[in-house]
Every structure is written in C-alpha cells, then in structure tokens.
C-alpha positions in Angstrom: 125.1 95.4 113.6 122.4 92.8 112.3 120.3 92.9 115.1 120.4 96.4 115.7 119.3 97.1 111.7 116.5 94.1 112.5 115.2 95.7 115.4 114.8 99.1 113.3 113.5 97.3 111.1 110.5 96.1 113.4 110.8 99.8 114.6 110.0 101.5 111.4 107.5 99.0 109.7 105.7 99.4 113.1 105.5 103.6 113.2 105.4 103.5 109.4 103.1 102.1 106.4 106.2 100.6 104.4 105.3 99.0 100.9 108.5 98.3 99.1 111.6 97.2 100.1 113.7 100.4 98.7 111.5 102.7 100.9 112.3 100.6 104.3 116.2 100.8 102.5 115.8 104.6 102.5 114.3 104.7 105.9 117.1 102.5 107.0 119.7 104.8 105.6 118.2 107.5 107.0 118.6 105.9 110.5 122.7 105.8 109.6 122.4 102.3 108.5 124.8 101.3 105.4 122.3 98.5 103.2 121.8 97.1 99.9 118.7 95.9 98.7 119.8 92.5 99.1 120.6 93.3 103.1 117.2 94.5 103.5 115.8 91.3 101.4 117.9 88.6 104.0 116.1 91.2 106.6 112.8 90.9 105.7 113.1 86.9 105.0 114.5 86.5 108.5 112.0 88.6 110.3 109.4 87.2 108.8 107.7 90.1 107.1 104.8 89.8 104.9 102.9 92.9 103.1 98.4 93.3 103.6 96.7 95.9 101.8 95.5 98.6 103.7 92.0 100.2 103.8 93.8 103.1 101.6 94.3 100.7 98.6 97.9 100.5 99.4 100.0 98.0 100.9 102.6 97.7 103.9 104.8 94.9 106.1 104.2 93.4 109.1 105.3 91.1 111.4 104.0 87.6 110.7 103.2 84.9 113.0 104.8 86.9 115.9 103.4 83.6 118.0 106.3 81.9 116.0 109.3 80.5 118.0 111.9 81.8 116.0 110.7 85.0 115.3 110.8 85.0 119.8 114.0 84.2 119.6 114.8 87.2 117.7 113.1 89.7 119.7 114.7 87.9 122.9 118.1 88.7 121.8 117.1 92.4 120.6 116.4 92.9 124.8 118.8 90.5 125.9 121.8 92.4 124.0 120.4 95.5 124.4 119.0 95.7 128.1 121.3 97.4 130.8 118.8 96.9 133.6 115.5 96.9 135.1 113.7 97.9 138.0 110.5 98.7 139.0 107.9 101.5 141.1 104.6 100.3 142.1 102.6 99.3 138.2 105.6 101.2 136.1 108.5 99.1 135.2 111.7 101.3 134.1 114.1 99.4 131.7 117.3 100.8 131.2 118.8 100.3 127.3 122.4 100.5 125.3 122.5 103.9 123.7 120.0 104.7 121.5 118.5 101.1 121.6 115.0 102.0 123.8 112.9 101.6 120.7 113.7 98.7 119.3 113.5 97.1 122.7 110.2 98.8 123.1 109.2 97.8 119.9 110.4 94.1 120.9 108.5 94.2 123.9 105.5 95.5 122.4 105.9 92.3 119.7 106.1 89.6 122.2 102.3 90.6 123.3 102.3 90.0 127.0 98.6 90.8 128.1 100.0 92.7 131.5 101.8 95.4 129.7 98.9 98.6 129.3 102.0 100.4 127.3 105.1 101.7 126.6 107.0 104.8 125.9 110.5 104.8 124.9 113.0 107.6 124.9 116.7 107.1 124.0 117.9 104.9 126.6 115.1 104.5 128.9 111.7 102.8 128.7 108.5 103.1 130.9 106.4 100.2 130.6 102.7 100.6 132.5 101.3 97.6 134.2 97.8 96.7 135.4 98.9 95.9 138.9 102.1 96.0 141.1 101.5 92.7 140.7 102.0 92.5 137.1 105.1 94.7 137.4 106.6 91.9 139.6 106.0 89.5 137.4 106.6 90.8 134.8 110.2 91.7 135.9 110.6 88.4 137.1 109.7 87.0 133.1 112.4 89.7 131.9 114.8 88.6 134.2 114.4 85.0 132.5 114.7 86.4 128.9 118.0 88.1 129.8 119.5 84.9 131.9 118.6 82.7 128.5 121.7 82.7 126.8 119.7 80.5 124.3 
C-alpha cells in the first residue's frame, strides 16, 4: 500500500500545484487512500519533496534531486511491482500495468528522465511511451527489462 500511495503521491504533485501537506492529504483521500498527516509527512520525507515558489506568488512540491540513488530506487520498485509486461511496435513502446497503476508508472518513468522517451500517455492499465527511433524503443525495452530483473 506504501508504494502505491508514494507513487500517487509523485502522480499528483506532478499534475497538481500542491502547497501544503493537508491539501496533498485531501487529494490522497480523494484517490481512496486512508492517511494521517503524519503518513503524508513520512511520505514526503521519503520522497524527497521540497516546496519552490511559483511565478504566481504561491508555492508547490517537487521532486528533489531525482538524479539521487535512492529516490531511483524508489521509482524502480513503483515499475518493478507494478509492470505486467512490455513490448514494443516500431518507436512506441506499450507497457502493460497492475490495475489502475499506469500513472504512477508513467509518472515514474517520466521521473527517471531517460533522453529517448519523446512522451507518455497513460490510461488505466496500459501506457504508450513514444521513442525517437526503433532504435530507442529497443533499447529502451532492453533498460526496462533490467529494472524489472533487479530484485535490488
């Protein structure tokens, strides 16, 4: 349940200008997830969230030092727990999720960076990720396939 309420976590405060920790609870809630403030505090220590100020005057979380080895490691076992399987059609890589869990692995995906991926689209259990090349998608598939054998 933990990593499934982390990797809405990294959903919402990617789709969403979050500023305080009881709006990402209500968000949360609203998903079906049960939390406390506290929950959502461990959450956002162990994600590694900070909060900028936005051009609005405002402020909102994000993801800190994504380069960061553990934070990795926490986006690797959001696709390794959640991915059913993968293949691929010419640049478009299809990756085939747990119930429900396409976003977050989206969103995971979309964290880690990788400078082949053009974009993704997620629906409930599927996700379309565009490539630059067939190439890529190879690749690509190939680097996913390591993620999901490290048990790590």
């Amino acid at each position: 349940m933990k990593i499934k309420r982390q990797s809405k976590i990294i959903e919402i405060i990617k789709n969403n200008d979050i500023e305080t920790q009881e709006e990402l609870a209500d968000k949360l809630r609203a998903e079906g997830f049960l939390v406390t403030q506290a929950t959502v505090s461990r959450d956002i220590r162990e994600l590694n969230l900070s909060k900028i100020a936005t051009p609005a005057g405002t402020q909102k979380y994000i993801i800190l030092n994504p380069s960061d080895t553990t934070f990795l490691d926490k986006l690797y076992r959001i696709f390794r727990d959640a991915v059913v399987s993968m293949d691929y059609a010419q640049n478009i890589v299809v990756i085939k999720t747990l119930d429900g869990m396409a976003m977050a692995v989206a969103a995971a995906l979309d964290a880690m960076g990788k400078p082949e991926v053009v974009g993704t689209i997620a629906g409930d259990d599927n996700i379309f990720c565009v490539l630059k090349s067939e190439g890529n998608a190879i690749t690509f598939i190939e680097k996913l396939n390591d993620i999901m054998n490290d048990h790590g």
